[in-house]
VEXGUBA-473202 format. One record per atom (N, C-alpha, C, O): chain; x, y, z. Coordinates in Angstrom, 3 decimals. Layout:
% VEXGUBA-473202
A | X | Y | Z
...
This chain:
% VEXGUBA-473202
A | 53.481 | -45.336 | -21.202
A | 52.982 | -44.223 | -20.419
A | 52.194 | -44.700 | -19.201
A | 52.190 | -44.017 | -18.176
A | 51.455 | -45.979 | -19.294
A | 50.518 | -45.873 | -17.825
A | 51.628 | -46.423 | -17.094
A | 51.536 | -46.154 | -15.896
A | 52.823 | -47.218 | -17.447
A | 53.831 | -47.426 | -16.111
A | 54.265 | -46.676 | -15.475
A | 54.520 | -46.899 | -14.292
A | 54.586 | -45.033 | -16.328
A | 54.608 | -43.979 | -15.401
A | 53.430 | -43.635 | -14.665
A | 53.683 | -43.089 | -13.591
A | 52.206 | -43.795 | -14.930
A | 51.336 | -42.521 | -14.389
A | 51.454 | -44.143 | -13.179
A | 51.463 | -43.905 | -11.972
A | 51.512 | -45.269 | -13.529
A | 50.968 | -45.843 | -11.932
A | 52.244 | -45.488 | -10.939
A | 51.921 | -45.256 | -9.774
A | 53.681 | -45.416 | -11.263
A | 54.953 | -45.313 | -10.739
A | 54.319 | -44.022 | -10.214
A | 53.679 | -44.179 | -9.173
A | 54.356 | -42.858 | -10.679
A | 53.585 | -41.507 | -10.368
A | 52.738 | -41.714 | -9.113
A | 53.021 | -41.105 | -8.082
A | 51.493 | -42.735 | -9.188
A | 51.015 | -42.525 | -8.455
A | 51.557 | -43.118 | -6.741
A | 51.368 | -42.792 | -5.569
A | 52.135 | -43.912 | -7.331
A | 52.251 | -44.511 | -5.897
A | 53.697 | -43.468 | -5.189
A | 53.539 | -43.032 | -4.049
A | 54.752 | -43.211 | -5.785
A | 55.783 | -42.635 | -5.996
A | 55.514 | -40.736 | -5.591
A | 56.481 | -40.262 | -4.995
A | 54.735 | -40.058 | -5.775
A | 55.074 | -38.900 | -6.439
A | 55.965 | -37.760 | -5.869
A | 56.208 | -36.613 | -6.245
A | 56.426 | -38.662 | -4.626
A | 57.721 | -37.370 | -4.152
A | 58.731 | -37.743 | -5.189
A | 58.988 | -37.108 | -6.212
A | 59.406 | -39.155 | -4.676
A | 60.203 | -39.533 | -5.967
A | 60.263 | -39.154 | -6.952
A | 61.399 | -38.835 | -7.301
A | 59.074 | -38.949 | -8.030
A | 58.775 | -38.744 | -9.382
A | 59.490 | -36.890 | -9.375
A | 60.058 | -36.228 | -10.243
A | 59.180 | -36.665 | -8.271
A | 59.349 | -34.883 | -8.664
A | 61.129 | -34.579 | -8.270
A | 61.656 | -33.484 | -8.465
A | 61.948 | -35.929 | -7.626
A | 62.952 | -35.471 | -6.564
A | 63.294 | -36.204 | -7.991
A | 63.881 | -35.282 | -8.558
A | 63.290 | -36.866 | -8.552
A | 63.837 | -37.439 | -9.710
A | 64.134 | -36.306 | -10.937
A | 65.184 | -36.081 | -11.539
A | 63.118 | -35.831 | -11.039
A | 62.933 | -34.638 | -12.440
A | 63.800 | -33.600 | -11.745
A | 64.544 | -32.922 | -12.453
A | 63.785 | -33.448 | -10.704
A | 64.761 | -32.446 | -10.190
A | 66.135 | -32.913 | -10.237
A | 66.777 | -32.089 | -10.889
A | 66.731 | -33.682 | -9.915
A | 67.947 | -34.256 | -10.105
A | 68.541 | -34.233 | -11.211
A | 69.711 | -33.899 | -11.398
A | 67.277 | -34.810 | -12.492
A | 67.855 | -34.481 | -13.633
A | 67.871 | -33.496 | -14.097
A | 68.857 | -33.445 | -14.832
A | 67.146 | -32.299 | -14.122
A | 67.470 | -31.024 | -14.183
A | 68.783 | -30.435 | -13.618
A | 69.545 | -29.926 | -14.440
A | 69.263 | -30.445 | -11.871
A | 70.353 | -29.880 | -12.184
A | 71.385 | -31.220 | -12.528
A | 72.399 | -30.525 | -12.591
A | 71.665 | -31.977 | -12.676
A | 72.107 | -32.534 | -13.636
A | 72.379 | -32.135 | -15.144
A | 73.353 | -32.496 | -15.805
A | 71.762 | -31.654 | -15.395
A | 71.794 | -31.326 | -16.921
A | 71.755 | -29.768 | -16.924
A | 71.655 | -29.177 | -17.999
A | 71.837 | -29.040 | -15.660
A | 72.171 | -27.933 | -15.748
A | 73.623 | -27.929 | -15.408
A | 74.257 | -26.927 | -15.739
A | 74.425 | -29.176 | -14.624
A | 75.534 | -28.783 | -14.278
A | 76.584 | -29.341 | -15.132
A | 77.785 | -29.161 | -14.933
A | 75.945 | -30.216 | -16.359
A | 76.631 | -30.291 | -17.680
A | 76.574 | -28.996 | -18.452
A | 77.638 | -28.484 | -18.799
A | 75.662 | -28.539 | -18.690
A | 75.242 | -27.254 | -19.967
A | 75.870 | -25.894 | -19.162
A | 76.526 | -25.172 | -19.914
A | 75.774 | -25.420 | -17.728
A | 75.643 | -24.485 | -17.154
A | 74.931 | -23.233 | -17.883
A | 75.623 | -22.355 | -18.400
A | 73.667 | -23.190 | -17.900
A | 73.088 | -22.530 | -18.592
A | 72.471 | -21.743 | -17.577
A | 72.176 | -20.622 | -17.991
A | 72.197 | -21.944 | -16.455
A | 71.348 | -21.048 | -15.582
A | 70.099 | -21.053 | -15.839
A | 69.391 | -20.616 | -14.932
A | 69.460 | -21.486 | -16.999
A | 67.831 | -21.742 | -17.366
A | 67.573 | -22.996 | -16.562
A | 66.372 | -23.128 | -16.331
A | 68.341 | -23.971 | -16.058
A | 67.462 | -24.986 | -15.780
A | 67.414 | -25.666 | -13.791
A | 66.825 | -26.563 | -13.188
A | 68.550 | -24.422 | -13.397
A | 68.741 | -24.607 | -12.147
A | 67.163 | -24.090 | -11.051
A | 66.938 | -24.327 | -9.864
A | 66.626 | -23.601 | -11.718
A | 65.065 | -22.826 | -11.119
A | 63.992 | -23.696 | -11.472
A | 63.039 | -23.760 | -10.695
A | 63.988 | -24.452 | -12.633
A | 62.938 | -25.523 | -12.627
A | 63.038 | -26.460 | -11.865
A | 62.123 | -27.138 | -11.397
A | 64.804 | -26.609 | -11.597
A | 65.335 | -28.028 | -10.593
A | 64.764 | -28.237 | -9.303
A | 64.321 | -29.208 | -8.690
A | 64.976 | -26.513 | -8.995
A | 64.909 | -26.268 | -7.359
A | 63.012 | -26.672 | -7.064
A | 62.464 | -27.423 | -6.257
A | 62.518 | -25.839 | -8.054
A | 60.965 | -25.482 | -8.338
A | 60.315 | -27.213 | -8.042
A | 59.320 | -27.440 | -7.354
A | 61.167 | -28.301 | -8.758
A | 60.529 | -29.210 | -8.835
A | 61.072 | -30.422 | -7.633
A | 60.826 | -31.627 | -7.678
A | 61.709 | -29.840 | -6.796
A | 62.625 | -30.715 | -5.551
A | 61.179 | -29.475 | -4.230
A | 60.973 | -29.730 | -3.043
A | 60.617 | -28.479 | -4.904
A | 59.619 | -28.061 | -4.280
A | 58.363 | -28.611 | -3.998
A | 57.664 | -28.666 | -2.986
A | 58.212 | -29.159 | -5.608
A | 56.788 | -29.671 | -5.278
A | 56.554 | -30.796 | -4.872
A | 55.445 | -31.196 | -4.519
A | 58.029 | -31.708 | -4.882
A | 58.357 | -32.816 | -4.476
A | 57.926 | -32.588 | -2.746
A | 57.299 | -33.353 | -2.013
A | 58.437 | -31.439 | -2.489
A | 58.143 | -31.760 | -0.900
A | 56.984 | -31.478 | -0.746
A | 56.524 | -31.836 | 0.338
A | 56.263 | -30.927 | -1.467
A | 54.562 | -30.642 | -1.264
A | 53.972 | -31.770 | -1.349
A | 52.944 | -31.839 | -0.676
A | 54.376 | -33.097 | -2.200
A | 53.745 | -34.251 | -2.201
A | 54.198 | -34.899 | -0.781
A | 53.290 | -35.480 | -0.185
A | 55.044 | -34.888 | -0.366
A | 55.677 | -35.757 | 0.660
A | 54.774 | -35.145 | 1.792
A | 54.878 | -35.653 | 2.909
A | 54.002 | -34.226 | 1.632
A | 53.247 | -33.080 | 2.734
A | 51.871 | -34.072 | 2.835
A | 51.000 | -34.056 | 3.704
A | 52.000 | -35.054 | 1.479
A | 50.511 | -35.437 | 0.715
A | 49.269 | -34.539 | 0.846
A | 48.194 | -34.944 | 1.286
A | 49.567 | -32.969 | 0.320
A | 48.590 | -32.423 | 0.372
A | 47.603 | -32.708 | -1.558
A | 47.879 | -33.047 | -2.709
A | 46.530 | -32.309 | -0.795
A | 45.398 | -33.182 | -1.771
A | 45.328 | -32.339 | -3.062
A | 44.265 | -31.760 | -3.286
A | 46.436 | -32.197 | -4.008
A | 46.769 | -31.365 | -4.898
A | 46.582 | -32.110 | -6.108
A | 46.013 | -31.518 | -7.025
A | 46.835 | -32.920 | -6.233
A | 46.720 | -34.299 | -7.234
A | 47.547 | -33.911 | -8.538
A | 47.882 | -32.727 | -8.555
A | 47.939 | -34.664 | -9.620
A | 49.079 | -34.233 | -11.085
A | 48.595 | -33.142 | -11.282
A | 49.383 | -32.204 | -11.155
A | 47.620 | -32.913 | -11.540
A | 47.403 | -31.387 | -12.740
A | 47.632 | -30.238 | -11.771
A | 48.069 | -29.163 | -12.183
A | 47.248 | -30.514 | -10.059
A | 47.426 | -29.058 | -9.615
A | 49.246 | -28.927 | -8.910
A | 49.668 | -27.850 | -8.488
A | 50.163 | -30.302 | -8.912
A | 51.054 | -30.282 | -8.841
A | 52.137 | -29.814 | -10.035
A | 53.028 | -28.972 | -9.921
A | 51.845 | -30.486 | -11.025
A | 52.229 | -29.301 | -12.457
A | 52.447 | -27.822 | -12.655
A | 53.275 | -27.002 | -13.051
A | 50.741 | -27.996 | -11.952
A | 50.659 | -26.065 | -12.201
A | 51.516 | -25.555 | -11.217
A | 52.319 | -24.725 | -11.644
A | 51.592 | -25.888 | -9.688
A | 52.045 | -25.347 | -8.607
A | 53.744 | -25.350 | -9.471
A | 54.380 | -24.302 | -9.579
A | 54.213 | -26.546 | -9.955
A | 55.618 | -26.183 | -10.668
A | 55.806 | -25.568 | -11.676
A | 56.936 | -25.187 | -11.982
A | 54.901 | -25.369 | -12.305
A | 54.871 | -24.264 | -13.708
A | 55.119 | -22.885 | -13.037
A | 56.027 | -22.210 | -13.521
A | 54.285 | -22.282 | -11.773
A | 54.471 | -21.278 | -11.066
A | 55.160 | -20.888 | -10.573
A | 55.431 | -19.688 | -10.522
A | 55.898 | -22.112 | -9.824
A | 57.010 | -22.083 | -8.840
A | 58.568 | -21.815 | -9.819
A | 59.555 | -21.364 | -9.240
A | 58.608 | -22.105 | -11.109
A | 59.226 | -22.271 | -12.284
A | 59.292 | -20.545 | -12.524
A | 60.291 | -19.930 | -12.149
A | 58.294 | -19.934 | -13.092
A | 58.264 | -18.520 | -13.068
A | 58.229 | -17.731 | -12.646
A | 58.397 | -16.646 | -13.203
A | 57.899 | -17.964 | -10.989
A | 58.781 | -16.963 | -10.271
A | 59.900 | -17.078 | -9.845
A | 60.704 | -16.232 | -10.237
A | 60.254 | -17.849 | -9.158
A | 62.177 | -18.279 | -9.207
A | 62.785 | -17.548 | -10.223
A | 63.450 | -16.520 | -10.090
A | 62.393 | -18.407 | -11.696
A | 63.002 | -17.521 | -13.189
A | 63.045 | -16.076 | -12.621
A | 64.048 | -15.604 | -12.085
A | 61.873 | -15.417 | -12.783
A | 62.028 | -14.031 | -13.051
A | 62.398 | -13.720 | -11.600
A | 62.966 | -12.631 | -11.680
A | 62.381 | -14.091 | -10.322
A | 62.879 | -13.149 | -9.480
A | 64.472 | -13.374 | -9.434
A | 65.096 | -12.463 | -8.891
A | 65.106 | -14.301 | -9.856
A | 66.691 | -14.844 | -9.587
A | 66.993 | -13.997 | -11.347
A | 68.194 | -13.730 | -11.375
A | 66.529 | -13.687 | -12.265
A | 66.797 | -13.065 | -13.352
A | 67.060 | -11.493 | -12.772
A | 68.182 | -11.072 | -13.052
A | 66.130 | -10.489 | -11.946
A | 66.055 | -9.671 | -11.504
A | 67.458 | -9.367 | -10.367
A | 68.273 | -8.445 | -10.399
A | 67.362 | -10.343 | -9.554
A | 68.394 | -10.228 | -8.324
A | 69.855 | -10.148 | -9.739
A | 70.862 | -9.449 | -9.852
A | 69.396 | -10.975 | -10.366
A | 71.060 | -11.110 | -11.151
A | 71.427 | -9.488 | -12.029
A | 72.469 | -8.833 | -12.004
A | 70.488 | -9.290 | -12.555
A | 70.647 | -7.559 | -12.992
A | 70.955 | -6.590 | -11.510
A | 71.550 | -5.536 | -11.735
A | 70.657 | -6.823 | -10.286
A | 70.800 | -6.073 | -9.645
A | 72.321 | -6.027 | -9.249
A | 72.988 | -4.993 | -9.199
A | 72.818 | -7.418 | -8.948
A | 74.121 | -7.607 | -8.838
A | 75.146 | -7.222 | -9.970
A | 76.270 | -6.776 | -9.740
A | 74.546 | -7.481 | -11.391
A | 76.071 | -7.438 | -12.106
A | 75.177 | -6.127 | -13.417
A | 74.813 | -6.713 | -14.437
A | 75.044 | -5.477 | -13.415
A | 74.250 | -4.690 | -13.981
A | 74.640 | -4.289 | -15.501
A | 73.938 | -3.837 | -16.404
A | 76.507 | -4.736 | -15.438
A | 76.677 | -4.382 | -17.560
A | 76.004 | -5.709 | -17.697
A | 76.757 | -6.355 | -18.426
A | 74.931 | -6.489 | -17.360
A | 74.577 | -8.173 | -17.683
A | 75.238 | -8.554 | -18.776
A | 74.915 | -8.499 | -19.962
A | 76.405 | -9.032 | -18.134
A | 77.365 | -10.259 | -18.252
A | 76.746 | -11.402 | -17.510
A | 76.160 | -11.383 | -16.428
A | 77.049 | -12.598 | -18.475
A | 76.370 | -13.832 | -17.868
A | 77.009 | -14.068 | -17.143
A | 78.194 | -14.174 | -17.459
A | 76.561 | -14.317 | -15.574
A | 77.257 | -14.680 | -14.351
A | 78.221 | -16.102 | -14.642
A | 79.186 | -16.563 | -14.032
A | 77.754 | -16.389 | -15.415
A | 78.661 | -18.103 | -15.537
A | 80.022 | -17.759 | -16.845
A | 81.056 | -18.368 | -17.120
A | 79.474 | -16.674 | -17.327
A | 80.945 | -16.248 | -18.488
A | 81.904 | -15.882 | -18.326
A | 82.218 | -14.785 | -18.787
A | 82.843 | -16.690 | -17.557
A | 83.990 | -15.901 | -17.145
A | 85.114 | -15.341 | -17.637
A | 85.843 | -14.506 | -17.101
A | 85.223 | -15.945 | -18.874
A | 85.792 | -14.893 | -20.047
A | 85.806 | -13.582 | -20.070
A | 86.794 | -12.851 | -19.994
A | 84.323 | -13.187 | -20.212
A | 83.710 | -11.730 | -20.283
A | 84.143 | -11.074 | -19.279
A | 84.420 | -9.899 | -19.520
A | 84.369 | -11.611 | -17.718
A | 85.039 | -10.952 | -17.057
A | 86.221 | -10.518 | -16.918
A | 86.742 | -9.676 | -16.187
A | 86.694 | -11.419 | -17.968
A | 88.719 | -11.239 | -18.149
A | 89.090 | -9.822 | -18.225
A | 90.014 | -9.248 | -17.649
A | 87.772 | -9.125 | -19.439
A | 88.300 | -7.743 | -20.435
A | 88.550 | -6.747 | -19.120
A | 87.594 | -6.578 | -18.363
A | 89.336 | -6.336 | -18.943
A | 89.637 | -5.092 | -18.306
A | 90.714 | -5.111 | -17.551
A | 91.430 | -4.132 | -17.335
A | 90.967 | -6.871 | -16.870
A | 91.839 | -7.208 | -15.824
A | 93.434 | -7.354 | -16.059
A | 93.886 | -7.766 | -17.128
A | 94.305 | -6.950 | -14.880
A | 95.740 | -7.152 | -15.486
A | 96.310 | -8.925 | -15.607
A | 95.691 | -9.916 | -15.220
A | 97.036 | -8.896 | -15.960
A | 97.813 | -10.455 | -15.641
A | 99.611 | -9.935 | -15.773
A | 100.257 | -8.890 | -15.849
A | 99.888 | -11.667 | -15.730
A | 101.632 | -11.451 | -15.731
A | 101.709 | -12.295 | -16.939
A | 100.906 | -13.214 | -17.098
A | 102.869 | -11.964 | -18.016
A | 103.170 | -12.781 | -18.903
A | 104.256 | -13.972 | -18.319
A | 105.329 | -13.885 | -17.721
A | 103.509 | -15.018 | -18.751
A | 104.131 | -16.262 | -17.952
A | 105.504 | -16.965 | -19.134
A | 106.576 | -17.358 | -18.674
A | 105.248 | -16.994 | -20.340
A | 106.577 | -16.840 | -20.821
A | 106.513 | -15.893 | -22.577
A | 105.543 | -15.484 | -23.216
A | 107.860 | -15.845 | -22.838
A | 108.068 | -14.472 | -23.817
A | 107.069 | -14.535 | -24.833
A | 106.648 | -15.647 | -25.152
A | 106.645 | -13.561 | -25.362
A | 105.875 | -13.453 | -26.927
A | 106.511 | -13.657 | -27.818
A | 107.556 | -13.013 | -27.908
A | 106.150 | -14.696 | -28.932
A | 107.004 | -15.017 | -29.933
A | 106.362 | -15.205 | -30.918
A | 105.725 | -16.257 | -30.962
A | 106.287 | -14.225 | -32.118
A | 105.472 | -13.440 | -33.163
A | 104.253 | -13.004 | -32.638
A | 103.476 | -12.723 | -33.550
A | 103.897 | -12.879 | -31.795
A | 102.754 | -11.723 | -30.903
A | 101.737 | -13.186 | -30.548
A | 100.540 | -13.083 | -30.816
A | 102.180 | -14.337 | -30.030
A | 101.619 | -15.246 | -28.988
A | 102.349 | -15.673 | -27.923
A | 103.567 | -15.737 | -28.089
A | 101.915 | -15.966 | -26.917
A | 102.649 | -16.333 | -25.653
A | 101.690 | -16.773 | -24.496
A | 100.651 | -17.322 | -24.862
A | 101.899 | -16.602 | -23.082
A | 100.475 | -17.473 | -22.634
A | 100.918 | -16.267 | -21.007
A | 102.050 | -16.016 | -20.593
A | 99.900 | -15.881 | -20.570
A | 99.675 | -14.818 | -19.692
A | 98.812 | -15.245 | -18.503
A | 97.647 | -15.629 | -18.610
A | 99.528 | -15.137 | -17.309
A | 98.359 | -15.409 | -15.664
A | 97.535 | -14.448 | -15.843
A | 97.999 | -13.308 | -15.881
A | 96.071 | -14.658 | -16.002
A | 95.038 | -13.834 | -15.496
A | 94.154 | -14.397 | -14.323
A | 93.721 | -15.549 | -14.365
A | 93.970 | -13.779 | -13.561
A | 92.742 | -14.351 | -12.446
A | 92.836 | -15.453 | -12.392
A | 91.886 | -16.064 | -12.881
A | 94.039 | -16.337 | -11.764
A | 94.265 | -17.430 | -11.170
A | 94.423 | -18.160 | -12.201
A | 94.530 | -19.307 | -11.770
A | 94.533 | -18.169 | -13.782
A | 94.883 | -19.395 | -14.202
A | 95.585 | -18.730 | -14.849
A | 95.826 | -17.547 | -14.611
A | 96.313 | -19.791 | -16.359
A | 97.185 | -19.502 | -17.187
A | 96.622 | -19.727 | -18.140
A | 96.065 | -20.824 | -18.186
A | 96.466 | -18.488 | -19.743
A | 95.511 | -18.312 | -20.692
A | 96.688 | -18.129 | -21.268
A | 97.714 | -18.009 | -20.598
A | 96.668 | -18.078 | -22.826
A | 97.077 | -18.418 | -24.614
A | 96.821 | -17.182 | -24.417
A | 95.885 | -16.804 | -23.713
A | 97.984 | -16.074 | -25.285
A | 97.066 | -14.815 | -25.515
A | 97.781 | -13.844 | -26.791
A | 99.004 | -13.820 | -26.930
A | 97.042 | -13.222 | -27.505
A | 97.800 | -12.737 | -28.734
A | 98.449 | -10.976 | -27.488
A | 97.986 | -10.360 | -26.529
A | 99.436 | -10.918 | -28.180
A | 100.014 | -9.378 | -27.755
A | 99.411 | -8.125 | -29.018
A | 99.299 | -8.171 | -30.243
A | 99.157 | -7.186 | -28.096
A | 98.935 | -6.090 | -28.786
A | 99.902 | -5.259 | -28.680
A | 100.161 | -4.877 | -27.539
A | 100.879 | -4.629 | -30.041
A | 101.860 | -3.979 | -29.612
A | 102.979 | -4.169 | -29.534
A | 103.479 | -4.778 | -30.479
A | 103.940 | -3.717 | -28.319
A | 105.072 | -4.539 | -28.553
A | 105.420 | -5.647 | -27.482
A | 104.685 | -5.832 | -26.511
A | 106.940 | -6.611 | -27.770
A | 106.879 | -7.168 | -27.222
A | 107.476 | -7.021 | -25.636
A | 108.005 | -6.095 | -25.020
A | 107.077 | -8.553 | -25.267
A | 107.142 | -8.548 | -23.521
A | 107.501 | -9.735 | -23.065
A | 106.999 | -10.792 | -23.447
A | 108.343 | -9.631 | -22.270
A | 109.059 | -10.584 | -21.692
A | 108.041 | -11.110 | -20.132
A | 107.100 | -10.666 | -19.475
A | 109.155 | -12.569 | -20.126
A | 107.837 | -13.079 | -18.685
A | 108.423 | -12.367 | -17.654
A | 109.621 | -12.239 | -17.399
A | 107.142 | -11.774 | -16.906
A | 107.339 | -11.046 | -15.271
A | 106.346 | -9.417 | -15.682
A | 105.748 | -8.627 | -14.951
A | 106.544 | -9.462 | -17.038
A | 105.992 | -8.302 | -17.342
A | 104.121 | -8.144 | -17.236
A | 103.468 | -9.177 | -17.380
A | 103.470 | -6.958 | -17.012
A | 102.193 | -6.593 | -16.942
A | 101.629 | -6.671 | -18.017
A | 102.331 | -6.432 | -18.999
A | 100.265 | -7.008 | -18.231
A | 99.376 | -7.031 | -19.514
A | 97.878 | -6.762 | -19.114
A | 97.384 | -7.475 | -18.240
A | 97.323 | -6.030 | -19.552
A | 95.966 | -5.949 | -19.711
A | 95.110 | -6.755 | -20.549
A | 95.549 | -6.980 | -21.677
A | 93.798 | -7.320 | -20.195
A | 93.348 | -7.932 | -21.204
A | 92.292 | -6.886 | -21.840
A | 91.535 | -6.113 | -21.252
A | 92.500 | -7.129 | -23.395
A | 91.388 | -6.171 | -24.142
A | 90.396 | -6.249 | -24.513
A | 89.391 | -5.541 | -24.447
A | 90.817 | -7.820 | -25.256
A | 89.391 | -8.958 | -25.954
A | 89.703 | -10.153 | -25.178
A | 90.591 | -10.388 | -24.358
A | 88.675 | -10.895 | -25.684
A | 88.490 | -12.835 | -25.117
A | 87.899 | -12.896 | -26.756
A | 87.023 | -12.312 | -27.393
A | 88.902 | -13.940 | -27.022
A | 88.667 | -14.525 | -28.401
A | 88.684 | -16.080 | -28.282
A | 89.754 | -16.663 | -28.459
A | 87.770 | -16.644 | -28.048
A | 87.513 | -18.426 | -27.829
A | 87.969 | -18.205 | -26.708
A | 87.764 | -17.261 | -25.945
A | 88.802 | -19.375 | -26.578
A | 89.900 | -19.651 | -25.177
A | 91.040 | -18.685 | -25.420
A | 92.067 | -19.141 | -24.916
A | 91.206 | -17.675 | -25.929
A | 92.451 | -17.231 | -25.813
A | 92.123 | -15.553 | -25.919
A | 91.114 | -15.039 | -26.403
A | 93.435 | -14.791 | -25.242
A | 93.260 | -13.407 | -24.596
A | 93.769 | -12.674 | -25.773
A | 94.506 | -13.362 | -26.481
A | 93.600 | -11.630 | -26.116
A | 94.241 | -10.565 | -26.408
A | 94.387 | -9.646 | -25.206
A | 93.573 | -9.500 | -24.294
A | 95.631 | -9.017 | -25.371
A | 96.387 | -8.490 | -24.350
A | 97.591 | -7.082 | -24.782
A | 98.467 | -7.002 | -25.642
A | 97.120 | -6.158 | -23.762
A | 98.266 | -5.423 | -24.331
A | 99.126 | -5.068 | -23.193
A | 98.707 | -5.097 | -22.037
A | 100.618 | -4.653 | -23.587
A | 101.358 | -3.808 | -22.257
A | 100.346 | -3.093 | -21.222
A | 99.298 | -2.447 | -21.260
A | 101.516 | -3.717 | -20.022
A | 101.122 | -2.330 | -18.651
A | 101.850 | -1.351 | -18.351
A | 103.010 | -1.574 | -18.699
A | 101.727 | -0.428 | -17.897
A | 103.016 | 0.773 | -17.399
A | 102.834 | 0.076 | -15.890
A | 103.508 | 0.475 | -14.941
């Protein structure tokens, strides 16, 4: 521990442009959206040190503990304003349910694999069957794969 606090001291833009890196780093493995606001928050206070204003660890902490909870809650807020059934902006599954696609080849015992929204998805048929070229709605998202029924 004191190799950090002396690295810290001499360092402390680094120290904060570092913790930020690994944050979104490890937000852009997980995509969780919890950790992209501490990232930003702490590539913040990083530049407040580089300012060398006379804030010293404990009031640089706090300034990122703060900077941490409002980001959170105001980018939580903007996100209800935008998508309001709150669906997780990063779930793109959840966005499948409602949308049409094309069946890309035939159903064979009620599986087959269907274009939705630019890619090509696995999808059970609801109903009867359908040949490729034909319309499908999606109903459910089950794992990686669609349930789907006829279009008129």
């Amino acid at each position: 521990m004191p190799d950090i606090a002396s690295l810290y001291a001499a360092y402390p833009f680094w120290m904060w442009m570092a913790l930020g890196a690994a944050l979104f780093a490890i937000e852009a493995l997980l995509g969780t959206e919890w950790l992209l606001w501490p990232a930003v928050s702490a590539v913040a206070v990083g530049l407040l040190a580089l300012l060398r204003l006379p804030l010293g660890p404990v009031g640089e902490v706090a300034v990122f503990a703060a900077l941490t909870l409002i980001t959170t809650f105001a980018a939580r807020r903007l996100v209800r304003q935008v998508q309001p059934d709150g669906a997780d902006l990063n779930d793109r599954t959840t966005r499948l349910v409602g949308l049409t696609g094309e069946v890309v080849a035939p159903f064979v015992e009620g599986r087959g694999r269907v274009f939705v929204d630019g890619a090509e998805w696995p999808a059970e048929l609801e109903g009867e069957p359908n040949q490729a070229g034909h319309r499908v709605t999606v109903v459910a998202v089950t794992g990686a794969s669609l349930r789907v029924r006829y279009s008129a």
